[in-house]
C-alpha positions as CSV (number, residue, x, y, z in Angstrom):
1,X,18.8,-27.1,-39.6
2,X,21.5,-29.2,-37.6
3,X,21.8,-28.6,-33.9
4,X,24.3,-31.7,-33.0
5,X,26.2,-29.5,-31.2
6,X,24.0,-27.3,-29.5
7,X,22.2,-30.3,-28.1
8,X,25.6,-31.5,-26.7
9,X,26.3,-28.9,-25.0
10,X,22.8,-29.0,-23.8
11,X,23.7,-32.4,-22.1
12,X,26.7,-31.0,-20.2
13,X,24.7,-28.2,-19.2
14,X,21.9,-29.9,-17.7
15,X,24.4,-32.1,-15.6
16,X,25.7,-28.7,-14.3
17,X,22.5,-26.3,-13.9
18,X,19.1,-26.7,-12.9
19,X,17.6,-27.7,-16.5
20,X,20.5,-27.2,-17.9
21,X,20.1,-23.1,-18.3
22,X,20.8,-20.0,-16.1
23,X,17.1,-18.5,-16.6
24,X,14.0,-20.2,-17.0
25,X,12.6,-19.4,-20.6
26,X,16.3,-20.1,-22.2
27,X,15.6,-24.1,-21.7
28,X,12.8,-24.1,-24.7
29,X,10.3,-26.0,-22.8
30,X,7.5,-24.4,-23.6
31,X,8.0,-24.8,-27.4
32,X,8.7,-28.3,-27.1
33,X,12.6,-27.9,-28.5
34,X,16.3,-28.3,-26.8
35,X,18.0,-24.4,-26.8
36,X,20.3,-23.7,-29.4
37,X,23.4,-22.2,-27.6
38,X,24.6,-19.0,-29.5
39,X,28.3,-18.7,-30.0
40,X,28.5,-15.2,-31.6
41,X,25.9,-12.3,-32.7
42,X,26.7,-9.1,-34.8
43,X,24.0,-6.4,-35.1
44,X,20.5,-8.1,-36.4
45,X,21.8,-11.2,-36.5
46,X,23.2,-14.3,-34.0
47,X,25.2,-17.6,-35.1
48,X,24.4,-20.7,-33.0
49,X,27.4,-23.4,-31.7
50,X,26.5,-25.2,-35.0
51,X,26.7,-22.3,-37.6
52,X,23.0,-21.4,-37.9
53,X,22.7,-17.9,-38.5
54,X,19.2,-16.3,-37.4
55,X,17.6,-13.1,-38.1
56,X,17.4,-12.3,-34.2
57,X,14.3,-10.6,-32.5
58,X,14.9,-11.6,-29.2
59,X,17.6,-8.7,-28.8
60,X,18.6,-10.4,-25.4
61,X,15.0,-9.6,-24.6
62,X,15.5,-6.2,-25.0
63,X,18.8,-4.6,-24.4
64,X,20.5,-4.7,-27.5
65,X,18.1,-1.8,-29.0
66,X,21.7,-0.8,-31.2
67,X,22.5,-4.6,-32.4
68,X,24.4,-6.7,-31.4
69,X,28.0,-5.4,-31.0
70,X,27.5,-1.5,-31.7
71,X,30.9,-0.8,-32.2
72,X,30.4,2.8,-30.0
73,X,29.4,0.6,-27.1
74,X,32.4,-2.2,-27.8
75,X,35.0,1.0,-27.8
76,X,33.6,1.8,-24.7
77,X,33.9,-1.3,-23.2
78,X,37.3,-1.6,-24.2
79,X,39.0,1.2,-23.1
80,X,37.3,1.1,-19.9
81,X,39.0,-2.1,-19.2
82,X,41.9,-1.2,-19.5
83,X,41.6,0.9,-16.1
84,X,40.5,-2.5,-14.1
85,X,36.9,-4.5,-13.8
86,X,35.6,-3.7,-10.3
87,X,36.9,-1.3,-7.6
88,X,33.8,-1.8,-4.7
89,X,34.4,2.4,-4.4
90,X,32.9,5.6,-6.0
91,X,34.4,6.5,-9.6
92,X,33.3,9.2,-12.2
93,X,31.5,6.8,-14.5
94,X,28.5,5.9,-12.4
95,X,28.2,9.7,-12.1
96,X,28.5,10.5,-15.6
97,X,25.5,7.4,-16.5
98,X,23.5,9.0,-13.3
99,X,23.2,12.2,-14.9
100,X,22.4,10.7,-18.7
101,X,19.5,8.9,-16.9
102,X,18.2,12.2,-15.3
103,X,18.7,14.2,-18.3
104,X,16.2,11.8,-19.8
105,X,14.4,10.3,-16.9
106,X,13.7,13.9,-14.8
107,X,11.1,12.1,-12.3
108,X,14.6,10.5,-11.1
109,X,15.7,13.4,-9.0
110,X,18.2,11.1,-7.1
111,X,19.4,7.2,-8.6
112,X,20.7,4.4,-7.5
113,X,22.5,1.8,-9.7
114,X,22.2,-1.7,-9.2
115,X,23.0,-4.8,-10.9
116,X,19.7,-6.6,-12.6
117,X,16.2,-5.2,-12.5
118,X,15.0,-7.7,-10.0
119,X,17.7,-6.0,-7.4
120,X,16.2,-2.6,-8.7
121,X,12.5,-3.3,-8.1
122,X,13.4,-5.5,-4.4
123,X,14.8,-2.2,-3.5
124,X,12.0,0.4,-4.9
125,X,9.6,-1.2,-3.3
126,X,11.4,-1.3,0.0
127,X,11.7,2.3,-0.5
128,X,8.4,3.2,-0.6
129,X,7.7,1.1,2.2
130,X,10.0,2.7,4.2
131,X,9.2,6.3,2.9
132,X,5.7,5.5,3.6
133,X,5.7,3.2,6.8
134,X,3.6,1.2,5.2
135,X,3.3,-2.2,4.4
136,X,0.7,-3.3,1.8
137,X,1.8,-3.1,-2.3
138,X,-0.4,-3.6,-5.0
139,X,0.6,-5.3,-8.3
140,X,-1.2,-6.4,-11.4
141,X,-1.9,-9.8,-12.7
142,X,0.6,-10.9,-15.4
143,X,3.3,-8.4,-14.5
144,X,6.8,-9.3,-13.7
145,X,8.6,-7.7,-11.5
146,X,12.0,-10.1,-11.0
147,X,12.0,-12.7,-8.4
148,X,12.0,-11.1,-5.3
149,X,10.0,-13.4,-3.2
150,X,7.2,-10.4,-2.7
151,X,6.7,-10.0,-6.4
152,X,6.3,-13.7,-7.5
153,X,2.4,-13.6,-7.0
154,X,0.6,-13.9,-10.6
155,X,3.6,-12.8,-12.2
156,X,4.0,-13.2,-16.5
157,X,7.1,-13.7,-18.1
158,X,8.3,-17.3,-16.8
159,X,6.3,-17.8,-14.1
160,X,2.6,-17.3,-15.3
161,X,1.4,-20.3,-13.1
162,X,-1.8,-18.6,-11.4
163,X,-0.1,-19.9,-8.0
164,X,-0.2,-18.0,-4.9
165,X,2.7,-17.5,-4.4
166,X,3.9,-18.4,-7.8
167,X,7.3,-20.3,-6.6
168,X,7.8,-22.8,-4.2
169,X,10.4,-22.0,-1.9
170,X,8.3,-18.8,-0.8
171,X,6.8,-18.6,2.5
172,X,2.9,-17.3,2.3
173,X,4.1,-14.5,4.8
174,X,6.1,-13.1,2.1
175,X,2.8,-12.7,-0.2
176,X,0.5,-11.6,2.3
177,X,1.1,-8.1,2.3
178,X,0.9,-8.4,-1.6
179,X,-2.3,-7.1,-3.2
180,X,-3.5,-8.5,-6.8
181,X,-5.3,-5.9,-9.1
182,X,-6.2,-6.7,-12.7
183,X,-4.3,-5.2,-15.4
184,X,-6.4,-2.2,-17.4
185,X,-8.7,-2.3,-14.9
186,X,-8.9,0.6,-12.9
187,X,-12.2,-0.4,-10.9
188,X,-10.2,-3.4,-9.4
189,X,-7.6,-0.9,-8.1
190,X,-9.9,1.5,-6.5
191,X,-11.8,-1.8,-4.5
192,X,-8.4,-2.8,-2.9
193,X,-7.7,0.9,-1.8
194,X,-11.1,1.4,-0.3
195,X,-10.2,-1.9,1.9
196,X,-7.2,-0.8,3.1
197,X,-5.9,2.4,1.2
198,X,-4.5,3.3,4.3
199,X,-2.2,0.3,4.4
200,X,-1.1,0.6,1.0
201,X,2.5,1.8,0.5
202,X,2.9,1.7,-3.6
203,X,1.3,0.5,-6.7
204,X,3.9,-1.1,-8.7
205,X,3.1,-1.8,-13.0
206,X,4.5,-2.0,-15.8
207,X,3.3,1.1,-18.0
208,X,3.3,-1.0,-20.7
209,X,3.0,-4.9,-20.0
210,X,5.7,-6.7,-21.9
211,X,6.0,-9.7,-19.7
212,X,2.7,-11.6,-20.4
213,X,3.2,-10.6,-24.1
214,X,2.9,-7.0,-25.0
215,X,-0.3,-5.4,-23.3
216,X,-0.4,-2.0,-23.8
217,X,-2.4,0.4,-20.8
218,X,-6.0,1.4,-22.2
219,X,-6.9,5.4,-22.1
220,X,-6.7,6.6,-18.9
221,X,-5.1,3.4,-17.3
222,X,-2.1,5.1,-16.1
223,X,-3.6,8.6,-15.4
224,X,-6.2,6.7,-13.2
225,X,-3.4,4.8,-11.1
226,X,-1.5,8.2,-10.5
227,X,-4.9,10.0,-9.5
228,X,-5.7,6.7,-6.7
229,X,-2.0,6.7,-5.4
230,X,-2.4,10.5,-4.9
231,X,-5.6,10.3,-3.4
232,X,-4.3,7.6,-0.8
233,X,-1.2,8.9,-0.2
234,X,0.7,6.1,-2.0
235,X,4.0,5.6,-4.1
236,X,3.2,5.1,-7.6
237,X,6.3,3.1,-8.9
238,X,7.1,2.3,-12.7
239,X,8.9,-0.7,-13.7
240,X,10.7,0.6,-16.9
241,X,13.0,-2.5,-16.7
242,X,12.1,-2.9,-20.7
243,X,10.8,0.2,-21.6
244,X,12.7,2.3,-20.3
245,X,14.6,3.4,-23.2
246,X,12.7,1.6,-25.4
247,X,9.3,3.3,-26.2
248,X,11.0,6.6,-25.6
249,X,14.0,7.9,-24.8
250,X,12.4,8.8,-21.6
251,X,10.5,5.5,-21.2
252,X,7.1,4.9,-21.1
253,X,6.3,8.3,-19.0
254,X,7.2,10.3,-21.5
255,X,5.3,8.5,-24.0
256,X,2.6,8.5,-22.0
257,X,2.9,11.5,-19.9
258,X,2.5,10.2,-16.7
259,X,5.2,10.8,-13.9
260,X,5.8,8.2,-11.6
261,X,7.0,8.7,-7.8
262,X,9.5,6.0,-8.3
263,X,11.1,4.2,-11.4
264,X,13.1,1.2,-12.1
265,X,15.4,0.7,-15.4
266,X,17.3,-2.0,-16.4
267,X,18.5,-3.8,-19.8
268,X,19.5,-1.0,-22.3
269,X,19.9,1.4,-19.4
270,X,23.0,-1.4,-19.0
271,X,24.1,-1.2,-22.9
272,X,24.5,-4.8,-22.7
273,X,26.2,-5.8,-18.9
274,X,24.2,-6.2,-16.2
275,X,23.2,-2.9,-14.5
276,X,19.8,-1.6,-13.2
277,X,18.7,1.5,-11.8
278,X,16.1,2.8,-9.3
279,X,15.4,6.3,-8.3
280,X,12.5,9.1,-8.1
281,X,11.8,12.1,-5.8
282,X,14.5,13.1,-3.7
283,X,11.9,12.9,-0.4
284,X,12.1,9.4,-1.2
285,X,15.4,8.4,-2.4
286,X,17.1,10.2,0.7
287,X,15.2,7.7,3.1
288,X,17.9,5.0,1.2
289,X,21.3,4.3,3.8
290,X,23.6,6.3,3.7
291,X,21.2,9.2,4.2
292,X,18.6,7.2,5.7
293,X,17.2,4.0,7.7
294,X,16.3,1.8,4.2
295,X,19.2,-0.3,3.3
296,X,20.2,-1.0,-0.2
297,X,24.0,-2.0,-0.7
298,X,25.5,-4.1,-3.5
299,X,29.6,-4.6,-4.2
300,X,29.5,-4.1,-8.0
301,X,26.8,-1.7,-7.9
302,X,27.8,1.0,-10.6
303,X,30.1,-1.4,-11.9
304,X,32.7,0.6,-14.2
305,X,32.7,-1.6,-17.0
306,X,28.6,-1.6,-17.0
307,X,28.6,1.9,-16.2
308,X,30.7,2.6,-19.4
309,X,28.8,0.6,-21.5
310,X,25.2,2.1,-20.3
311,X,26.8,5.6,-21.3
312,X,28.5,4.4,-24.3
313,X,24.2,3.2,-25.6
314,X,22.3,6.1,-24.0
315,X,24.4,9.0,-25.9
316,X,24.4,6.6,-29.4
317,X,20.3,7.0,-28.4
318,X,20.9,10.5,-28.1
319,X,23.2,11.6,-31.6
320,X,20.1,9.7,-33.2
321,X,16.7,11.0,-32.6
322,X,14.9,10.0,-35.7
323,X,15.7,6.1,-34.1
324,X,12.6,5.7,-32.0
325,X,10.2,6.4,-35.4
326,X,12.6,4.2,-37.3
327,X,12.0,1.3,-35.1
328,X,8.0,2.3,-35.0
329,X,7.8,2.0,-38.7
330,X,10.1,-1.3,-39.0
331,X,7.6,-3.0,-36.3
332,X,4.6,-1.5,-37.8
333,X,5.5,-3.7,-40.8
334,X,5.9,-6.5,-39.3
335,X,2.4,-6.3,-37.1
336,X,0.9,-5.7,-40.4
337,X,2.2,-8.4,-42.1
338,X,0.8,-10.4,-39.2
339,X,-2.9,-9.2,-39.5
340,X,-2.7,-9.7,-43.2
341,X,-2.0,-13.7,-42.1
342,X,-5.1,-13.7,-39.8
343,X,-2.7,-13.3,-36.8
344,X,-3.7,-11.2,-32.9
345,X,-1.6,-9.0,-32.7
346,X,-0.1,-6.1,-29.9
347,X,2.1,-3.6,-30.8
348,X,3.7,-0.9,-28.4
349,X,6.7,1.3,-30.2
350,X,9.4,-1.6,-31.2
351,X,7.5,-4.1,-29.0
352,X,5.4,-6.7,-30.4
353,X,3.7,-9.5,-29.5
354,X,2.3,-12.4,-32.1
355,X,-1.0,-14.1,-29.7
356,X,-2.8,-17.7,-30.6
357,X,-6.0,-16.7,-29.5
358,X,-9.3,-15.3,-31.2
359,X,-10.0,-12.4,-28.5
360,X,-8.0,-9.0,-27.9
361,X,-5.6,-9.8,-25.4
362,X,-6.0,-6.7,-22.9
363,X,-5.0,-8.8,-19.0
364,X,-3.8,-11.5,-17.6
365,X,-6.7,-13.6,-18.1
366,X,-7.1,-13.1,-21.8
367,X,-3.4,-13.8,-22.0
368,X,-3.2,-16.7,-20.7
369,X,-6.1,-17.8,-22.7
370,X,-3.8,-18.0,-25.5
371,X,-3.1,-21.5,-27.5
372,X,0.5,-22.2,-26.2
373,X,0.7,-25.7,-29.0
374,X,-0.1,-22.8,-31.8
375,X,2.2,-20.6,-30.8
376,X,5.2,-23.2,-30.4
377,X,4.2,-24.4,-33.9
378,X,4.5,-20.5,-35.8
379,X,7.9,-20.4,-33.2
380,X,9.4,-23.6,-34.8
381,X,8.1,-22.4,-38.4
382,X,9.9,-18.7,-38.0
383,X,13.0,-20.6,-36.5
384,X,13.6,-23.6,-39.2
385,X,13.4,-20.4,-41.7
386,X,15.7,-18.5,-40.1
387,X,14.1,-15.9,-37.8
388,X,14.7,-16.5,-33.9
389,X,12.0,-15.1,-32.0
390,X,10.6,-15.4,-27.9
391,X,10.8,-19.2,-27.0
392,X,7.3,-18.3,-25.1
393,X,4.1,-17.0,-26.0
394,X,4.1,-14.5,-22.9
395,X,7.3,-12.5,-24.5
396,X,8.0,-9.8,-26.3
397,X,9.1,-10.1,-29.9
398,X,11.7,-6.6,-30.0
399,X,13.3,-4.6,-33.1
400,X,16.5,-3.0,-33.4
401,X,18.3,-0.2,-35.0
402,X,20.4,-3.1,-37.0
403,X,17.2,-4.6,-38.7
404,X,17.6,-4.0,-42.2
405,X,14.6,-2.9,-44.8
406,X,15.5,-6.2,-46.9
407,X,15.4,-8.4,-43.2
408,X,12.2,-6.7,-42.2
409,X,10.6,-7.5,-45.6
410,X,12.0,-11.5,-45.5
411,X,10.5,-11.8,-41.7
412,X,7.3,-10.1,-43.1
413,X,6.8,-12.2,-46.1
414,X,7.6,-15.2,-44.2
415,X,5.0,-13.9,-41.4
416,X,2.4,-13.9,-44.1
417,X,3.0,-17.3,-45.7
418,X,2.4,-18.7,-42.1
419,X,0.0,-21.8,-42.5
């Protein structure tokens, strides 16, 4: 496989950009290679600046859950901008997404769209703290929540340092009024609640980890966390930033039937641009400026372009109903072709995660127990045959509608040849 021009590129970028790359885990450190830089993709597949063509299950870590390109979302797109890119004023397509999300998404009795799901979370969170007049939140070990400087306290995807805070650059005050529990693990949640329940504003999680690889909440996980926030008088906020959409067509509460007091979307809710959403009772969301004192503003927030594009994927989700079991049996393959290899595996829906390590990975600790060297070695094997997968260990490996049979059956037989 040549990459000459990729790794060019690569050397103008990193005279230009902190590593050369615009988010962390693009810059293939932690598999020990230079990125490749991708110059076109078209449904399963993406073509790097040197004519490689992988079978692609990175998905832009989750948004493309139609492929690359879907043509409804393209048309969408197009005719849209023909009307003009950005207006900073109220038009009828951020109405028209609002209500697909709500349709879908009933705990979100009142939205508000953003641009990225780091914006969205930032601004739940403040929510609930201002809802609540409280100050204290409560998040789990090895769950990412953007890069808020509040959030970046044990958090996976990227970051999974251990650090406290886990960036530099982040004043302790900014942590101190963020509590650590331990993910599946509701005992851990009930002793920060009996220390200061009363402090406590919201309990923020992922339903269904993705960010430290896929972790998926034990029995009762997620009922128990709605029962303690109740019982406290605490916000219980979803981050749906990759679910949402993605397990479900209503996310991971409807999968799970658990209702959330607050909920934050992002990557397919976007089609493909960068859009987020927050939103949840309207008690809540009417504390947010202009009908209340919590302050939340953003000049391409609802962006007509995104907006249009958001719409364009949500009603393709909706004309296709039998997609969600699709994807279930295309990624069921592929997890067993792992086990048959000897391989840990965690499956949730179309979200998978390949881990280098001998115990189940259930929390942060027994994720990060992994064999990072292993993994970069099956990452280099699937990529020199063809199959571009998470260039980290604490990703998710995601499936799309534009996987074929035949390239699910080459990824699987390659899966179980792995050495």
């Amino acid at each position: 496989m040549k990459t000459d021009r990729s790794k060019k590129l690569y050397e103008r970028a990193c005279q230009l950009m902190p590593g050369g790359v615009n988010s962390p885990v693009r810059a293939f450190r932690s598999v020990g290679r230079s990125p490749l830089f991708i110059d076109h993709a078209e449904g399963s597949r993406i073509i790097d600046a040197d004519g490689n063509i992988f079978i692609d299950y990175v998905c832009s870590w989750g948004p493309d859950i139609l492929g690359h390109g879907c043509p409804a979302v393209i048309r969408a797109v197009q005719e849209r901008l023909a009307h003009g890119l950005t207006f900073g004023a109220c038009h009828e397509g951020e109405i028209l997404l609002a209500e697909k999300i709500r349709d879908h998404f009933p705990s979100m009795e009142l939205i508000r769209l953003v641009s990225s799901g780091t914006e969205a979370v930032m601004s739940a969170v403040r929510a609930a703290r201002g809802y609540t007049g409280r100050d204290f939140i409560v998040k789990f070990e090895g769950c990412y929540h953007g890069h808020s400087d509040g959030l970046l306290v044990k958090g996976g995807s990227g970051l999974l340092t251990g650090a406290l805070p886990g960036s530099a650059g982040v004043p302790s005050g900014y942590t101190e009024a963020t509590l650590l529990a331990r993910y599946n693990d509701l005992s851990s949640v009930e002793e920060l609640f009996a220390r200061c329940g009363s402090r406590i504003a919201c309990v923020i999680v992922e339903p269904c980890a993705a960010n430290m690889g896929v972790v998926p909440p034990k029995k009762g996980f997620l009922e128990g966390l709605r029962s303690i926030t109740e019982k406290h008088g605490a916000l219980l906020i979803f981050d749906e930033v990759i679910t949402g959409f993605r397990l479900s067509i209503g996310g991971a509460q409807q999968l799970y039937g658990v209702k959330p007091d607050l909920t934050t979307l992002g990557k397919i809710v976007g089609g493909g641009m960068p859009l987020a959403a927050y939103g949840g009772r309207r008690e809540i969301m009417e504390t947010v400026a202009p009908l209340g004192s919590v302050y939340q503003a953003g000049t391409l927030s609802g962006n007509p372009i995104a907006t249009a594009a958001g719409a364009a994927a949500i009603s393709e989700l909706e004309k296709r109903p039998e997609l969600y079991t699709e994807l279930e049996i295309k990624t069921a393959k592929l997890e067993d072709a792992a086990l048959s290899a000897g391989l840990n595996v965690n499956r949730a829906g179309s979200l998978m995660t390949v881990f280098f390590t001998n115990k189940k990975v259930t929390d942060y600790s027994s994720a990060t127990a992994c064999d990072t060297e292993a993994y970069s070695r099956y990452f280099g094997y699937l990529l020199e045959n063809g199959i571009y997968t998470a260039p980290s260990q604490f990703e998710a490996m995601f499936v799309s509608a534009a996987h074929t049979e035949e390239e699910i059956e080459q990824t699987c037989q390659l899966i179980k040849a792995y050495k």
